[in-house]
DRENVEX-13375 format. One line per field, with one value per residue (C-alpha): residue number from 1; residue in one letter; x, y, z. Coordinates in Angstrom, 2 decimals. Layout:
# residues N
i = NUM/...
aa = a/...
u = X/...
v = Y/...
w = Z/...
//
This chain:
# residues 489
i = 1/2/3/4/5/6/7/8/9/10/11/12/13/14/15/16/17/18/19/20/21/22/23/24/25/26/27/28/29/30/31/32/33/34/35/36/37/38/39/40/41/42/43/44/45/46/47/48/49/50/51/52/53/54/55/56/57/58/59/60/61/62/63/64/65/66/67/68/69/70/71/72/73/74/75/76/77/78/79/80/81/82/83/84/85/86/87/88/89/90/91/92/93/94/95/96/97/98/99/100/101/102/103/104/105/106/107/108/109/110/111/112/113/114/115/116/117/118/119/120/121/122/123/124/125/126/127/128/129/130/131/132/133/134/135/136/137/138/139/140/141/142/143/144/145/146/147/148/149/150/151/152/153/154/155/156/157/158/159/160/161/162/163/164/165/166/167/168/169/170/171/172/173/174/175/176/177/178/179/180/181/182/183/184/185/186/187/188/189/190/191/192/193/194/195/196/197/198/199/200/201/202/203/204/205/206/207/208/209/210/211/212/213/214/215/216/217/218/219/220/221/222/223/224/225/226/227/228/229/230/231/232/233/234/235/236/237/238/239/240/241/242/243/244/245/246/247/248/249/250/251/252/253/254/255/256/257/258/259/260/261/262/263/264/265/266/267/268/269/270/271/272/273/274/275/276/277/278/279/280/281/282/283/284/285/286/287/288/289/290/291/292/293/294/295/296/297/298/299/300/301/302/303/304/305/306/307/308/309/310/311/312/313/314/315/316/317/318/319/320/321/322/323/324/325/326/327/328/329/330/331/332/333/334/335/336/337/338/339/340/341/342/343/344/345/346/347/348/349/350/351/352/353/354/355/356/357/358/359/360/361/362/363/364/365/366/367/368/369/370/371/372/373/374/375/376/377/378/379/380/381/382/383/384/385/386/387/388/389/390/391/392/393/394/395/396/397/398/399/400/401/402/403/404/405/406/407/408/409/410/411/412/413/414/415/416/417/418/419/420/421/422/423/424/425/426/427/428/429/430/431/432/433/434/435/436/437/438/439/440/441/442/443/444/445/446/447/448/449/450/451/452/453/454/455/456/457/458/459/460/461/462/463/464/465/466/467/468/469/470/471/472/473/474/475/476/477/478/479/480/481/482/483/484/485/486/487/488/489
aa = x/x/x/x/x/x/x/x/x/x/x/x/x/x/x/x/x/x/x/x/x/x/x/x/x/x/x/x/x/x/x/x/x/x/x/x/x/x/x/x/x/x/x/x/x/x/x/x/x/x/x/x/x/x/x/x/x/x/x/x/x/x/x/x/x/x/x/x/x/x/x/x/x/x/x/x/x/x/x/x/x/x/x/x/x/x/x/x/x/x/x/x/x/x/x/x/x/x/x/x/x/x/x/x/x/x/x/x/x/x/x/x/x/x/x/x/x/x/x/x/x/x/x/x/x/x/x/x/x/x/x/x/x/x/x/x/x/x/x/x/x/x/x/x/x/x/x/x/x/x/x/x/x/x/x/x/x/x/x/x/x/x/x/x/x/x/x/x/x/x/x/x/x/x/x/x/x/x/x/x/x/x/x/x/x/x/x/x/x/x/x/x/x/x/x/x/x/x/x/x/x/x/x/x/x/x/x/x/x/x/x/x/x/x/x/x/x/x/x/x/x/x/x/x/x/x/x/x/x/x/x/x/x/x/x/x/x/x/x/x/x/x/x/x/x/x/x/x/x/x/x/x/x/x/x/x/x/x/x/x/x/x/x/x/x/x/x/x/x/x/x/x/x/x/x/x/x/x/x/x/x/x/x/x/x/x/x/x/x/x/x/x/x/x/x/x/x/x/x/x/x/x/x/x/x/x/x/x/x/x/x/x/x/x/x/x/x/x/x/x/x/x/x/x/x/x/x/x/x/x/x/x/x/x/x/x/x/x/x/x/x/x/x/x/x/x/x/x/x/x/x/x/x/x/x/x/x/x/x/x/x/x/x/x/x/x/x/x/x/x/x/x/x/x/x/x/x/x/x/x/x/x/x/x/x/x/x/x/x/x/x/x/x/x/x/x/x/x/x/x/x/x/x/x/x/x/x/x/x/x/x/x/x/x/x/x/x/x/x/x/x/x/x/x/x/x/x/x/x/x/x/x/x/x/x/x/x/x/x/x/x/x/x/x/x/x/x/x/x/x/x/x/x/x/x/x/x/x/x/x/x/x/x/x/x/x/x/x/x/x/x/x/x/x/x/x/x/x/x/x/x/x/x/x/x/x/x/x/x
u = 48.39/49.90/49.22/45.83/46.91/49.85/50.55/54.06/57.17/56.68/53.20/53.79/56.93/54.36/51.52/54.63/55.80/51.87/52.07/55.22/54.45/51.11/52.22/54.90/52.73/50.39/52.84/55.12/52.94/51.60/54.90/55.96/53.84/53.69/58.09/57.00/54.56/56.56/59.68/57.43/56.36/60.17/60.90/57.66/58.91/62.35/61.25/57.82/59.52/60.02/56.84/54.48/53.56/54.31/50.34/51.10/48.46/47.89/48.90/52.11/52.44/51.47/54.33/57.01/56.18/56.24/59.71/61.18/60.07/60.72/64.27/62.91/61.71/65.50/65.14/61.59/61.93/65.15/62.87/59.92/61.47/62.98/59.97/58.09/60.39/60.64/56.71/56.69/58.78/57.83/54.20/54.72/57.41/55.11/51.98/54.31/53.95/58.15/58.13/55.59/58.08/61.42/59.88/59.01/62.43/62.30/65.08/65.02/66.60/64.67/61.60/63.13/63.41/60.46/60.82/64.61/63.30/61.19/63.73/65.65/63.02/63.22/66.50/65.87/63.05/64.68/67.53/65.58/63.86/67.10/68.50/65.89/63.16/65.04/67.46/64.44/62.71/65.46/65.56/62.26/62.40/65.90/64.02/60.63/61.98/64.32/60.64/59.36/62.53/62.99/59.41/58.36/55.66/52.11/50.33/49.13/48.84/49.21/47.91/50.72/52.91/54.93/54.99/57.99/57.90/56.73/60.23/60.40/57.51/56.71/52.89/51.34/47.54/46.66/43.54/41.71/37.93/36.08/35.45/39.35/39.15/38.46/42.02/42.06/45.13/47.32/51.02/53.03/56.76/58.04/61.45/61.98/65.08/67.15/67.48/63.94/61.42/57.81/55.21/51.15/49.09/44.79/42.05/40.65/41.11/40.06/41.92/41.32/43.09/42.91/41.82/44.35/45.59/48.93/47.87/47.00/44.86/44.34/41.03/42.26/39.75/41.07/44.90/47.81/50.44/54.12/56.64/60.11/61.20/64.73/67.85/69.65/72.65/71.43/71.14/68.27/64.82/61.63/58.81/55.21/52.27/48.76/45.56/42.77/39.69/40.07/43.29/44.16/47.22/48.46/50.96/52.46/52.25/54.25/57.39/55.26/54.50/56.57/58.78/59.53/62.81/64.35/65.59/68.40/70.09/70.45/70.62/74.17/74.13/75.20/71.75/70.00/72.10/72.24/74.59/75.74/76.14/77.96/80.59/80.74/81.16/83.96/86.14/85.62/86.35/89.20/90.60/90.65/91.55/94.81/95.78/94.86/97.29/100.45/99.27/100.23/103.28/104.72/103.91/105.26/108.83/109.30/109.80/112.81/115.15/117.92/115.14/115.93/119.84/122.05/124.64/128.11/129.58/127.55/130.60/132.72/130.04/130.67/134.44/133.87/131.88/134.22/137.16/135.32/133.24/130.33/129.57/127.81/130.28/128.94/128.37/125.55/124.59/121.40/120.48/120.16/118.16/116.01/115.40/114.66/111.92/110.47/110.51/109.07/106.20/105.52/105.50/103.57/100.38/100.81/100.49/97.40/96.05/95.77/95.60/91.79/90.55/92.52/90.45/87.26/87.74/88.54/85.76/83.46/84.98/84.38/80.58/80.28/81.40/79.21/76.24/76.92/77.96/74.29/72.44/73.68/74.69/71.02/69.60/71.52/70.82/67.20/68.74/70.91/68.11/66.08/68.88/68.92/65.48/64.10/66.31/65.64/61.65/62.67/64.65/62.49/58.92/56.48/54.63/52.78/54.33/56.35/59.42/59.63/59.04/61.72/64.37/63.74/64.01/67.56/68.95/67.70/69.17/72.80/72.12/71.16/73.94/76.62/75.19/75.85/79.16/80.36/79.25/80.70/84.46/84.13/83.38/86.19/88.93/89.30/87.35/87.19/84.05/84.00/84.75/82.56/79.48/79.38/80.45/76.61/76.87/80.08/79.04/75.90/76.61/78.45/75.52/72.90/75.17/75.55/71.45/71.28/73.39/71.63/68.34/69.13/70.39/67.45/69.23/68.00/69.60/66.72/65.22/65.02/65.81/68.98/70.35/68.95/70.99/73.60/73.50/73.23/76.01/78.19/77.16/77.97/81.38/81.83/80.12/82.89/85.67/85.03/85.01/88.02/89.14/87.97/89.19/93.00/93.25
v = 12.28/9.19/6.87/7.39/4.87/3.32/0.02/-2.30/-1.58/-4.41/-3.75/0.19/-0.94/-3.35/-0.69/2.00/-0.59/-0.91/3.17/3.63/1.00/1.81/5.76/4.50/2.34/4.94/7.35/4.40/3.05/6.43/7.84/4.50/4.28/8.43/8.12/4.86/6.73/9.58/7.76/5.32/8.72/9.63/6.60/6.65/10.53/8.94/6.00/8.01/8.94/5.35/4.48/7.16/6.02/2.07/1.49/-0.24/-2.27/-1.30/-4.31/-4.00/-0.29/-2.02/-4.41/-1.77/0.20/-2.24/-3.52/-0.47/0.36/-2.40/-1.23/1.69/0.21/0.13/4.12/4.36/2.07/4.12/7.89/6.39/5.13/8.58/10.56/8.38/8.27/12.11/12.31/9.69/11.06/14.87/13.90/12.53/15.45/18.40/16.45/16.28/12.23/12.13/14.13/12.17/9.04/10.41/11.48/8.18/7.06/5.08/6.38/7.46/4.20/1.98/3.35/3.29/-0.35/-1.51/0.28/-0.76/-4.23/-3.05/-0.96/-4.14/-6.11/-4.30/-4.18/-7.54/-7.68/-4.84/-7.06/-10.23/-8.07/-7.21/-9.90/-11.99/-9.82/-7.38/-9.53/-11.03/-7.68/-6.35/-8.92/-8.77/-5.05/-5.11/-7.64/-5.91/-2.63/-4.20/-5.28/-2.06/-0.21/-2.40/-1.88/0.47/3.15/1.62/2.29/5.78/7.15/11.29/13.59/14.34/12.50/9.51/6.75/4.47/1.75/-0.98/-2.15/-1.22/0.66/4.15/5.09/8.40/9.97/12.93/12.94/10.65/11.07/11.28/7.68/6.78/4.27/6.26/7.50/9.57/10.46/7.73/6.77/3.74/3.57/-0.20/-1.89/-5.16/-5.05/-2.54/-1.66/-1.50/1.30/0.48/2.57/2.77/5.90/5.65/8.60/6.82/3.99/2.01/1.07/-2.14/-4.78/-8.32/-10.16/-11.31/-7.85/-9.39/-7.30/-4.25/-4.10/-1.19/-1.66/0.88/2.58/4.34/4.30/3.65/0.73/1.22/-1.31/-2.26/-5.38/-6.38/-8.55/-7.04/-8.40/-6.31/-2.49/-3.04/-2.41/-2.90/-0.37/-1.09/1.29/-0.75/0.66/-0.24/0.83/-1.80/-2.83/-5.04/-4.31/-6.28/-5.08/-7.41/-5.73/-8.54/-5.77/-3.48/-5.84/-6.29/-9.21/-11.79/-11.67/-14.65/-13.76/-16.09/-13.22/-11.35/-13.46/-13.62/-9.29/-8.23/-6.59/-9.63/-11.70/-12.54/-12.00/-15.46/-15.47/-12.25/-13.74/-16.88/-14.41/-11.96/-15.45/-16.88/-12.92/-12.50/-15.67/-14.61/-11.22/-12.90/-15.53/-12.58/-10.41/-12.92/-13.53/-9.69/-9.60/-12.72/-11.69/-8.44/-9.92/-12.03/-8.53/-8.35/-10.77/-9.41/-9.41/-13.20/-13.14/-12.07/-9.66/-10.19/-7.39/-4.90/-3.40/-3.29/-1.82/1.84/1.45/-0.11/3.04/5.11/3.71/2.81/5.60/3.07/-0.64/-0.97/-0.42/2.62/0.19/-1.71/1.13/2.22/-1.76/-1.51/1.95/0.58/-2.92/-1.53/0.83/-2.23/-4.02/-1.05/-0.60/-4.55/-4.26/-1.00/-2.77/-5.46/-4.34/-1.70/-4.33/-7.29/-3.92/-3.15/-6.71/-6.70/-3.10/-4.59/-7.49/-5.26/-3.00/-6.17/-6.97/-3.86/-3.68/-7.00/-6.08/-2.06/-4.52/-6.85/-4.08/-2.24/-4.84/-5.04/-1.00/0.21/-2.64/-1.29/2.18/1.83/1.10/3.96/6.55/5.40/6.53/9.93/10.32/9.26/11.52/14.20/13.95/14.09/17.04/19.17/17.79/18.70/16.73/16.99/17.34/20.47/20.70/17.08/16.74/19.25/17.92/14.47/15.60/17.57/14.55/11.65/13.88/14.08/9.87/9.64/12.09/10.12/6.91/8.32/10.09/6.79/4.86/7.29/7.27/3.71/3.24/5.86/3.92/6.94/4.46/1.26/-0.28/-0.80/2.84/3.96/1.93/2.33/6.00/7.21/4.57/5.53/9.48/9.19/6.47/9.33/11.44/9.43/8.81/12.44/13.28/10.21/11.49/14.83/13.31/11.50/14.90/16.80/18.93/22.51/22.01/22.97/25.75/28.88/30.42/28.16/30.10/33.44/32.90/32.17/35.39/37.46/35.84/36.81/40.35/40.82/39.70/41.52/44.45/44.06/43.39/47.01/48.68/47.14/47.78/51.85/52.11/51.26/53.16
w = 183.23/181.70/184.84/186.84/189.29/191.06/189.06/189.35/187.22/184.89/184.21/183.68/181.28/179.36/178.76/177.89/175.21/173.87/173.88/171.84/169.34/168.59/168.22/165.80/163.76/162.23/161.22/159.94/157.53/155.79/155.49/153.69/151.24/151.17/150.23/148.00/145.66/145.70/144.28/141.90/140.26/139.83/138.49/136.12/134.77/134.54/131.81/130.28/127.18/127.03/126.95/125.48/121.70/122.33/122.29/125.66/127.86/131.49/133.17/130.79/132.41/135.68/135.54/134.50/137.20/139.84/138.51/138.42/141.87/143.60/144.34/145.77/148.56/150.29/150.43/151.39/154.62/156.12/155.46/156.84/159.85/160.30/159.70/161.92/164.88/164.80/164.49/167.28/169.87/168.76/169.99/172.71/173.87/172.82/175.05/177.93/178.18/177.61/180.95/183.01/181.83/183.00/185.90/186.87/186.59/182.91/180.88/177.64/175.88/177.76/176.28/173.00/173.63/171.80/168.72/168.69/168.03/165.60/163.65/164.05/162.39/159.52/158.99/158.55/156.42/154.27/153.91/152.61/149.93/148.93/149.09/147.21/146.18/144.32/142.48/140.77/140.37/138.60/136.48/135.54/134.57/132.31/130.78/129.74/129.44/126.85/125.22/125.58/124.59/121.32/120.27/117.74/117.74/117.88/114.29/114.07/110.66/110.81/107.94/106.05/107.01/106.22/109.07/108.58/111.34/109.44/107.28/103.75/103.25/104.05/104.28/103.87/103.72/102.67/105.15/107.17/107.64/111.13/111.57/111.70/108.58/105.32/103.98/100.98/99.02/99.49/98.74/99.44/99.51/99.09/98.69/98.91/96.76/97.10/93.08/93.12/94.27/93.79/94.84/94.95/94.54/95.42/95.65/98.66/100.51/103.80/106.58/109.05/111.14/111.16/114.06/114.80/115.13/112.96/109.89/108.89/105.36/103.06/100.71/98.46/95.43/91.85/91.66/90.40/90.89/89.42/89.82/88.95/87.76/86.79/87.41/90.41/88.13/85.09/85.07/82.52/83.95/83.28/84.09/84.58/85.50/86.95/87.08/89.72/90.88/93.98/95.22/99.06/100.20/103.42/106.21/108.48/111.84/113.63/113.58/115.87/118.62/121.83/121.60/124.00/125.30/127.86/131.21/130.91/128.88/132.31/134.43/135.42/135.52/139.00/139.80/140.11/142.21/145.93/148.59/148.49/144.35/144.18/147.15/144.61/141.49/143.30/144.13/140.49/139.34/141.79/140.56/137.14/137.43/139.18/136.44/133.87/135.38/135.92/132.41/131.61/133.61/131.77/128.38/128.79/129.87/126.42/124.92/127.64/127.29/129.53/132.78/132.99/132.55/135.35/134.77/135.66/134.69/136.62/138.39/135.53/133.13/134.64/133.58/130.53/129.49/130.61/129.11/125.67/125.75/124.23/124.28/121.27/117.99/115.56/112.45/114.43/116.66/113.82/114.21/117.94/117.82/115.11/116.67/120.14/118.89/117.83/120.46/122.87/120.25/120.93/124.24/124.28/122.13/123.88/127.13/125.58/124.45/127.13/130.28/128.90/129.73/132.85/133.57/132.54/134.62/138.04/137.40/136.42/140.66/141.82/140.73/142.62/145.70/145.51/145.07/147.89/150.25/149.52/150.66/154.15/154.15/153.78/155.19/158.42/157.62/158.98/162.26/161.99/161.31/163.66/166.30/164.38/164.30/167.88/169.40/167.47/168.27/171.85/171.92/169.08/171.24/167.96/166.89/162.99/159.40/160.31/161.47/161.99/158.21/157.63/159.77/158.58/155.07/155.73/157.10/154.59/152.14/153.90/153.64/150.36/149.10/151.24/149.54/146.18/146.43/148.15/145.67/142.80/144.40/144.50/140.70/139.96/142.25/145.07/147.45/148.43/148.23/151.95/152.83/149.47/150.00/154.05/154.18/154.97/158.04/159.23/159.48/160.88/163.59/165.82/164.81/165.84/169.44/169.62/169.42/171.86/174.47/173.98/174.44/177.40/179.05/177.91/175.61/174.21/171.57/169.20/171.72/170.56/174.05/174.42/171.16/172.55/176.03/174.50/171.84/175.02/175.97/173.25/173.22/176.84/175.97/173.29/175.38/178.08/175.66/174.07/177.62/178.62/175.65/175.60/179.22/178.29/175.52
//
């Protein structure tokens, strides 16, 4: 039994809090990070062709994946809360302990209570990770994996073939011995001009870096070095043809290493912006996108004189055509044509012209206003699944990573999909980005009320015999249907 003695209300409430939180904890923090790893490694297959062959440091790797996760961490809270509440309240349904508390008279919200203010709690802390966190996380990553994107292969000479990363020159071994440094057969492409081709040829060679690791030098032994020298200006050339039994050639390796680049280049990108900076941005954008447009409007209507001039004669033009038969004489009516096919082309590039930054500028609005509406929309969907969930553990009463897992799964899934189909009409103008980016929320609320009101009224709504009685059910109708029906005919 859940209570071995008689104890007061408040006391039983307090120790039924401790219960429920302490259940939820556990389950809350392995599914977390279980749904965190899990999307890290689908972010780290999405970007590994990215980085395989960069000759990349782990703390470099470390970094990238970090960044690129960090985002993640606004789906991972909302499925661990729902996996967890389902575990939760599954446990404690299939040990009976939900029965011993209804019994007693506690209802089935107010022992939800606790775990409401947790689910409210982070909401809020999922919001200032958004809000802050993420901004500068995303930031961070466009801005190494523009590094790591730029950079070029790290140095790996291959037998046979040439390797061309290094500008103008293209290097090529024949073989390379076991100990990585002895190259035999060796040719060297270079062009510094392009009129020019030179080229070096060695039996054998060895192969270090500097140091510094900045250069790359090639003690070459018994070869050849032909070069090309001439006036760019002058097709005459002049050929010449070295011999060498040791040659040190230098390569400047500073083209292979990962650059540097500033965050400031970024910085203003809607990603990595706050709540309060994108409201700022979609005034200053709004504002713009207004002037910009009046700006269309009125530039359009130089190309149309007569919207400006009143016409007088409108109820006599009708008469005037019919008596005339046309306004405009024949010997200027090829003028008119001619002129006005000008003046619709003008307006037609015109308008072409000035519409695509009036586009850019609305879509540059509507990005602004998907971003700001995520960060409250799945900050609040934690909330929201926790509803879905917690009732659902009630009424299913298992407990484990089986059905709970299952159900959880189907219905993060419905959330996630909802998130990106609202987000998709939104970007192609069949939503607004208040309907778009809150179209998960607004589904699932009645949802989450329906599996509440369930709960509360101990549903059987996941009971195999429920579905059974109600099968017989059917088939006794049907039964007595046909009877009815056989006895009339």
């Amino acid at each position: 039994m859940l209570f071995s003695s008689p104890n007061t209300i408040p006391g039983m409430l307090k120790r039924l809090d401790k219960l429920i939180i302490k259940s939820f904890i556990g389950p809350f923090i392995i599914t977390f990070f279980i749904a965190f790893f899990v999307l890290m490694m689908q972010s780290l297959w999405k970007y590994i062709d990215d980085l395989v062959g960069k000759g990349l440091d782990f703390l470099t790797i470390g970094q990238f994946l970090w960044y690129a996760s960090a985002s993640l961490l606004m789906l991972a809270m909302p499925i661990a809360i729902l996996i967890s509440s389902i575990m939760t309240f599954g446990n404690l349904g299939e040990s009976f302990e939900l029965v011993a508390i209804k019994a007693s008279g506690i209802s089935l919200l107010r022992f939800m209570r606790p775990l409401m203010f947790i689910s409210i709690l982070l909401c809020g802390i999922t919001f200032v990770f958004a809000n802050y966190v993420i901004p500068y996380a995303n930031l961070k990553f466009v801005t190494l994996y523009n590094d790591i994107f730029y950079k070029k292969p790290a140095f790996d000479l291959k037998e046979g073939q040439f390797f061309t990363h290094i500008p103008t020159y293209a290097i090529k071994v024949g073989k390379k011995d076991p100990d990585g440094k002895t190259i035999r057969n060796v040719l060297i492409y270079e062009q510094n001009n392009p009129l020019q081709d030179n080229c070096i040829v060695a039996e054998k060679g060895v192969m270090k870096i500097s140091d510094d690791k900045n250069f790359l030098e090639f003690n070459l032994e018994n070869g050849y070095r032909y070069q090309e020298r001439g006036n760019p200006l002058d097709s005459a050339t002049e050929y010449i043809r070295l011999g060498f039994k040791d040659f040190k050639k230098l390569f400047d390796l500073s083209a292979l290493q990962k650059q540097t680049t500033n965050d400031s280049v970024f910085r203003n990108n809607f990603k990595m912006l706050s709540s309060r900076q994108l409201s700022k941005n979609i005034d200053s954008l709004t504002k713009l996108y207004d002037s910009m447009y009046a700006k269309l409007h009125k530039g359009s209507t130089t190309y149309l004189h007569y919207t400006n001039i009143s016409d007088r004669t409108w109820g006599t033009v009708p008469v005037l055509a019919v008596k005339d038969d046309r306004l405009i004489p024949d010997s200027v009516m090829d003028r008119v044509r001619d002129r006005s096919i000008v003046v619709a082309n003008d307006l037609k590039n015109s308008v072409e012209f000035n519409s695509q930054d009036v586009k850019a500028k609305k879509r540059d609005i509507v990005f602004h206003k998907v971003e700001w509406h995520r960060k409250f929309s799945l900050s609040l969907a934690c909330l929201v699944l926790f509803f879905i969930g917690a009732p659902l553990g009630s009424i299913i009463r298992k407990g484990g990573m089986g059905m709970p897992l299952v159900v959880a799964i189907i219905f993060f899934l419905l959330f996630h999909l909802l998130n990106t189909f609202g987000e998709k009409f939104v970007k192609d103008n069949i939503l607004s980005p208040v309907a778009g980016m809150w179209l998960s929320i607004i589904v699932l609320v009645p949802v989450g009320i329906f599996f509440t009101y369930k709960a509360m009224h101990d549903s059987q709504l996941f009971n195999k015999e429920f579905y059974h009685r109600i099968m017989k059910k059917i088939k006794s109708l049907f039964t007595t249907f046909n009877n009815r029906r056989s006895a009339n005919s």
